[in-house]
N, C-alpha and C positions, 0 to 999 in steps of 0.2 A: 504494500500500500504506500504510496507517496502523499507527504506532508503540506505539498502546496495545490490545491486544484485549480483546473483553467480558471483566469478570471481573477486568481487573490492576489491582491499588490503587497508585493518585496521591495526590499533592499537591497541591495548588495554588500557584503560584509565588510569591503573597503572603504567605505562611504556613505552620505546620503542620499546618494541617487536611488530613487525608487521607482517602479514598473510595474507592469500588470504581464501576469503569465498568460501563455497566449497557447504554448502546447505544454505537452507534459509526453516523454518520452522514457518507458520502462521497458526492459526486456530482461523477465529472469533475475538472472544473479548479476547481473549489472549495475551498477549507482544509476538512481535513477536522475534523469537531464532535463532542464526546462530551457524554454524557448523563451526569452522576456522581452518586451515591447517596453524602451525604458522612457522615462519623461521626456528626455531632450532628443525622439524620434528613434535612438538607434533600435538594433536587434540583436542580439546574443544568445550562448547559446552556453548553460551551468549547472554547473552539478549543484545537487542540494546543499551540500556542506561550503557552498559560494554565499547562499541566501538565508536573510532571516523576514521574520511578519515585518511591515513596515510601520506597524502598531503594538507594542507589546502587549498593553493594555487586551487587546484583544483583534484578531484576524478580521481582516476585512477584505469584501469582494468589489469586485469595479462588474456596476450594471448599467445596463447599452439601454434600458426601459425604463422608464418611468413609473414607479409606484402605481396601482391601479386604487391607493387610498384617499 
């Protein structure tokens, strides 16, 4: 099972720079690898132990919809 699902915004562990994960790549016994879309445009591409939540307080998702409340 992997720690960060499409959609939840990280950090990257060297920095402030924060992004929303966009894939999520697992196979097996392999580290699993995420695809991040970071604020300032770029794309990358990181093993979990690169990222942490970009909220400690508690994880948060990035949504493309608008509340229907």
């Amino acid at each position: 099972m992997f720690k960060y699902p499409k959609g939840s915004i990280v950090k990257h562990k060297s920095g402030e720079i924060k992004g929303e994960i966009v894939n999520v790549f697992e196979q097996g016994d392999s580290p699993t690898g995420y695809y991040v879309k970071w604020d300032d445009g770029n794309h990358s591409y990181h093993l979990e132990t690169d990222l942490s939540w970009a909220n400690i307080d508690r994880p948060r998702m990035h949504y493309t919809q608008p509340s229907v409340k």
